[in-house]
C-alpha positions in Angstrom: -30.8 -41.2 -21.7 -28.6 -44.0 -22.9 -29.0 -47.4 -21.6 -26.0 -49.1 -22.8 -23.1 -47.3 -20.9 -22.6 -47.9 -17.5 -21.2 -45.1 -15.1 -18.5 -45.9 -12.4 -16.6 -42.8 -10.0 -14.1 -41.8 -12.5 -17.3 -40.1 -14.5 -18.6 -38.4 -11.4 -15.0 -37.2 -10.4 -14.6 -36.0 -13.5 -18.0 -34.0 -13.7 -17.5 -32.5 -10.2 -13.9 -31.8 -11.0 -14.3 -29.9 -14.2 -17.2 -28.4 -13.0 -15.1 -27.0 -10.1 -12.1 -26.1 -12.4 -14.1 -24.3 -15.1 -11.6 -26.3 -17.3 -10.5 -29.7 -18.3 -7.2 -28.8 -18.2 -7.9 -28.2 -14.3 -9.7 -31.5 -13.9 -6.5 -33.6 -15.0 -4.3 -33.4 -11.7 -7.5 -34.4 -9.5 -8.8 -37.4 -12.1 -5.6 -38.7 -12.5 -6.3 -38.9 -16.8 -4.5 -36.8 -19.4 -6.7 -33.8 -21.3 -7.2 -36.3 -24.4 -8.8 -39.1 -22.2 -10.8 -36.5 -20.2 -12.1 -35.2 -23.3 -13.2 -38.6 -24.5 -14.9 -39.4 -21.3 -17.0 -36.4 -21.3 -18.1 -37.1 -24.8 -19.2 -40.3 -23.6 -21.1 -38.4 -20.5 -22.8 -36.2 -23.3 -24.2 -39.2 -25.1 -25.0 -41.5 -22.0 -27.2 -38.3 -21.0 -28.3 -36.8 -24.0 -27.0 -33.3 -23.1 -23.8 -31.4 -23.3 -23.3 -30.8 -19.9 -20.7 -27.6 -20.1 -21.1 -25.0 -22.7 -18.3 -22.7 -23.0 -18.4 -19.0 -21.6 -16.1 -16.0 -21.1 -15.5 -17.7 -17.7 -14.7 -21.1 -18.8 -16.6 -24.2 -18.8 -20.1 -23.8 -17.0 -22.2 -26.6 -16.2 -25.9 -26.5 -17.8 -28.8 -26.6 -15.4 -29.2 -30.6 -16.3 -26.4 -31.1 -14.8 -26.4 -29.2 -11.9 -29.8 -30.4 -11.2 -28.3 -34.1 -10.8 -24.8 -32.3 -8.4 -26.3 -33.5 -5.7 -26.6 -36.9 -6.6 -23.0 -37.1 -8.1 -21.3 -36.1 -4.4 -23.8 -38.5 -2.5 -22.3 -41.3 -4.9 -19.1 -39.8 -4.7 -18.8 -40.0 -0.7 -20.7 -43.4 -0.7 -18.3 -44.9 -3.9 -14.9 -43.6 -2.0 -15.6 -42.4 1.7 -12.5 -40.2 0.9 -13.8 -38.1 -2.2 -10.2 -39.9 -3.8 -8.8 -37.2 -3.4 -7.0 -38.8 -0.4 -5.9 -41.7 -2.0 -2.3 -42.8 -1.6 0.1 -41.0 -4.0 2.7 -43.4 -5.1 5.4 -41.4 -6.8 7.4 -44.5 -8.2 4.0 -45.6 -10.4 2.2 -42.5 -11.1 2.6 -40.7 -14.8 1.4 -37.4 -13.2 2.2 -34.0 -14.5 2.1 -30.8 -12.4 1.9 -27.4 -12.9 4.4 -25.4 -10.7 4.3 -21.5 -10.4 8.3 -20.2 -10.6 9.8 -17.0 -10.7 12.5 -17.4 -13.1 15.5 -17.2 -10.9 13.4 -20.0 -9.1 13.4 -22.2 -12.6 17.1 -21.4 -12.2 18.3 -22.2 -9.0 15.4 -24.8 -7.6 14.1 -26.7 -10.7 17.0 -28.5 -11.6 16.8 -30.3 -8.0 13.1 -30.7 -8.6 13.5 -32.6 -11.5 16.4 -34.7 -10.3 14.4 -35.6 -7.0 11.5 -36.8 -10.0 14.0 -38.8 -11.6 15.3 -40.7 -8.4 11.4 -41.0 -7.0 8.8 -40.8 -9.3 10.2 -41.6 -13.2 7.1 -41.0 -14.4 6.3 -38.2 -13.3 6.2 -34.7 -15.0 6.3 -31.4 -14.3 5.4 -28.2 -16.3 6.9 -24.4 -14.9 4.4 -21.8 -15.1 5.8 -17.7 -14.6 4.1 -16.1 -11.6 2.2 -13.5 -12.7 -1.5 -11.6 -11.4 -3.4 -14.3 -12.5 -1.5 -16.9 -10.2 -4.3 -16.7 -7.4 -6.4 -18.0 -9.6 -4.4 -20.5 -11.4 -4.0 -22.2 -7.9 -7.8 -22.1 -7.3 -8.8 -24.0 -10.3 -6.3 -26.6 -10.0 -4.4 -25.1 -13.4 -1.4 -25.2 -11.0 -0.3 -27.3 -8.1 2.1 -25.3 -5.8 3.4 -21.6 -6.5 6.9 -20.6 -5.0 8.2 -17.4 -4.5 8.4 -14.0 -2.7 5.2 -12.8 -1.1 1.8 -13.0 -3.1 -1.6 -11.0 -2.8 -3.9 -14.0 -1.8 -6.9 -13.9 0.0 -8.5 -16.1 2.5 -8.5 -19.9 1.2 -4.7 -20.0 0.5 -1.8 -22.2 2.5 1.7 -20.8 2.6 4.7 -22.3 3.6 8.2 -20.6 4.5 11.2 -22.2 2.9 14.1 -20.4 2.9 15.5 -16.5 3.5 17.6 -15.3 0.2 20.1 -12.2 0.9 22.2 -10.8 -2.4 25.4 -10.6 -4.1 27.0 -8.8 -7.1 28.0 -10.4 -10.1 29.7 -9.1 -13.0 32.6 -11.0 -15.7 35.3 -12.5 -14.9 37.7 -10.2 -17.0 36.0 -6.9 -15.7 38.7 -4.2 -16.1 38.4 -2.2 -12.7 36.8 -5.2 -10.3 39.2 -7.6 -8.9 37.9 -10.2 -5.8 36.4 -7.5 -4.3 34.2 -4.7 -4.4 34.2 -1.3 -2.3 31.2 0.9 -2.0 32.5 3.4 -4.3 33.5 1.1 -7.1 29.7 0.1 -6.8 28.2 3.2 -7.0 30.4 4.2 -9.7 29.9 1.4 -12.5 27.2 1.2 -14.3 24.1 -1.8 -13.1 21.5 -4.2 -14.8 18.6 -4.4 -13.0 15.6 -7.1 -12.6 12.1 -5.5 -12.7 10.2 -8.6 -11.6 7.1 -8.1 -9.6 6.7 -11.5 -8.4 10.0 -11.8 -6.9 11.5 -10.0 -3.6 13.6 -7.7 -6.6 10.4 -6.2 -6.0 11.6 -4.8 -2.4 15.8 -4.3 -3.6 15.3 -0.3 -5.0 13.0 0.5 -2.2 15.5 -1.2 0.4 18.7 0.8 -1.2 17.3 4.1 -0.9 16.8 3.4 2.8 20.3 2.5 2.8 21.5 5.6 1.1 22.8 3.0 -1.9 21.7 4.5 -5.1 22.7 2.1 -7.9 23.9 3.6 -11.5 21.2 1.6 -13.6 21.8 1.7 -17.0 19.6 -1.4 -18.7 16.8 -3.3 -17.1 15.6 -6.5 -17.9 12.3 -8.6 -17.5 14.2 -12.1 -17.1 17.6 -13.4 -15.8 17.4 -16.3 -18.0 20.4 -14.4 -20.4 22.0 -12.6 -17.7 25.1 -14.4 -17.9 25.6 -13.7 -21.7 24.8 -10.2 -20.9 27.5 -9.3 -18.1 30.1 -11.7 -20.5 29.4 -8.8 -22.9 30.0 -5.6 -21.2 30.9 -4.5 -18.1 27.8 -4.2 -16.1 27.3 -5.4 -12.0 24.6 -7.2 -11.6 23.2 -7.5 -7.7 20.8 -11.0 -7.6 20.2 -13.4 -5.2 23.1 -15.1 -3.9 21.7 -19.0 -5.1 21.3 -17.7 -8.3 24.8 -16.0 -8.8 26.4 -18.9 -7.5 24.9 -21.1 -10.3 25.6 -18.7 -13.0 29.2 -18.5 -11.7 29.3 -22.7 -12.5 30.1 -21.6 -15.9 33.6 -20.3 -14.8 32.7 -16.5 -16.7 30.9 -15.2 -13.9 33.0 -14.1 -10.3 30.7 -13.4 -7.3 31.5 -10.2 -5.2 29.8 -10.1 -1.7 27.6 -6.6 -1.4 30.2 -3.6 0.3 27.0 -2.7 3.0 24.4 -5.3 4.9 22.3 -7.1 2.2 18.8 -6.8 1.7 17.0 -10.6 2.7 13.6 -12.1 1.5 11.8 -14.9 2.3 10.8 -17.4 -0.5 7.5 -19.6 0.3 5.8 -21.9 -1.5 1.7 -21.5 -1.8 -1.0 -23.9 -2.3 -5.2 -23.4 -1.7 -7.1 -25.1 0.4 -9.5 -27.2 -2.3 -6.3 -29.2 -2.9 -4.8 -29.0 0.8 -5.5 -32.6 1.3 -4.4 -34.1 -2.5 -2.2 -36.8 -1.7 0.1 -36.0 -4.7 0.2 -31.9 -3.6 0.7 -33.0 -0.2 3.7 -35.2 -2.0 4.9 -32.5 -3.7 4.9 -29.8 -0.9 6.5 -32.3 0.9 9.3 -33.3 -1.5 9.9 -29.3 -1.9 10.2 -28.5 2.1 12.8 -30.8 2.7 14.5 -30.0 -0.3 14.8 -26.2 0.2 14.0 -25.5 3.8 16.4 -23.4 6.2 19.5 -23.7 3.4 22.1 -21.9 4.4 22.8 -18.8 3.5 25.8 -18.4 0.3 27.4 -15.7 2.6 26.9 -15.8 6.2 28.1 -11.5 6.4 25.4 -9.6 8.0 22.3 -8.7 6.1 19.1 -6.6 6.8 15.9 -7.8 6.5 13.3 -6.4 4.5 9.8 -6.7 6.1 7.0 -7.2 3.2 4.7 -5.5 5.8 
């Protein structure tokens, strides 16, 4: 072992935190150091103790046995170095050059992001964030630390997981502006005649919409179905297609002044839009920040249209 370099918490932090994460990647929101600077320091680890500490595997960065035999050792420092683990530490948004990792559905990337990253520029301009898609390996993403917060309709977690209601989203239709048969407002027979682009997006409540309709008796004419609504408006501009999509999103594609909104001829199906966090990272000053920031952003908004609408229960 190397006698020249001294060790202080940031090293046993960052051993117990990519340990945990399987990752260095995961290690950077709890260390409070970029991937470059983690990378450096761990080289430094290797040579202070003569071994290489991880190896890679198919399920990430494991720890070799030298290390784990000294684990023990490294959290008894740890808890007698920062009786909070430093994971507690104060979060101060206006100084801190953190980046997180955010799970959105892309109607969320839509409609909520742009206020996220205005409410970054008036608190923290320093601060970064990255948007991840929800997908089947978001559970897991949220474990290691690879992502701070998800938001969106239900998820499949299991015991260890925080969620957080936000807000209930109901429906409208959308189609162009210059739509030949559809003036300001749409009957139930003008929407079961045209013809409809539909989402199929797992991680959203579009999950729900078909299954809702057919309980309704509504059975929409779907002609093209898409993975994304991130070029719906140039789509319906194009043709003559009805869209039905949550009402925040259609009334931000209808800023563009191509777009008209149409409220639904029958009771709209609702959803609820949470965001999720787990528990190793349910006392992280910055998530805490974060979740924080989020709530009061987007809790309880009012509906777009305050007709009557159904809700769907996930159960």
């Amino acid at each position: 072992m190397a006698a020249t370099s001294k060790l202080d918490l940031y090293d046993f932090l960052l051993l117990k935190e990519i340990r945990a994460a399987r990752s260095i990647t995961g290690a950077v929101p709890q260390v409070g150091l970029s991937q470059p600077a983690i990378s450096i320091r761990l080289g430094h680890l290797r040579q202070h103790f003569g071994d290489p500490l991880f190896v890679r595997t198919s399920g990430g960065l494991m720890s070799t046995p030298f290390l784990e035999s000294l684990m023990a050792d490294i959290e008894h420092a740890i808890k007698l170095l920062s009786p909070e683990e430093n994971a507690r530490r104060v979060f101060d948004p206006a100084t801190s050059t953190r980046r997180f990792r955010v799970g959105l559905s892309h109607i969320a990337q839509m409609v909520m992001l742009p206020e996220i990253l205005r409410q970054f520029k008036m608190l923290g301009p320093g601060l970064h964030v990255d948007s991840i898609d929800l997908d089947a390996a978001t559970a897991g993403l949220l474990e290691s630390g690879q992502l701070d917060l998800a938001v969106g309709y239900t998820f499949d977690l299991h015991n260890g997981f925080y969620q957080q209601r936000l807000f209930a989203e109901n429906y409208s239709c959308i189609v162009r502006q210059a739509h030949p048969r559809i003036g300001s407002t749409l009957s139930k027979q003008q929407f079961l005649d045209e013809e409809h682009l539909a989402l199929v997006a797992p991680a959203t409540g579009h999950s729900l919409l078909d299954k809702v309709l057919e309980e309704r008796g509504v059975q929409r004419r779907v002609t093209a179905r898409v993975s994304s609504y991130l070029g719906l408006e140039q789509i319906l501009v194009s043709t003559d297609l009805l869209a039905m999509v949550p009402s925040r999103l259609a009334r931000t594609l209808a800023l563009g002044e191509r777009i008209k909104i149409l409220g639904l001829p029958f009771p709209s199906p609702t959803y609820e839009v949470r965001q999720y966090w787990h528990e190793r990272y349910h006392h992280d000053s910055g998530n805490s920040w974060l979740r924080k920031l989020i709530f009061e952003s987007f809790t309880n908004l009012p509906p777009v249209f305050t007709k009557l609408v159904v809700t769907a229960n996930p159960q």
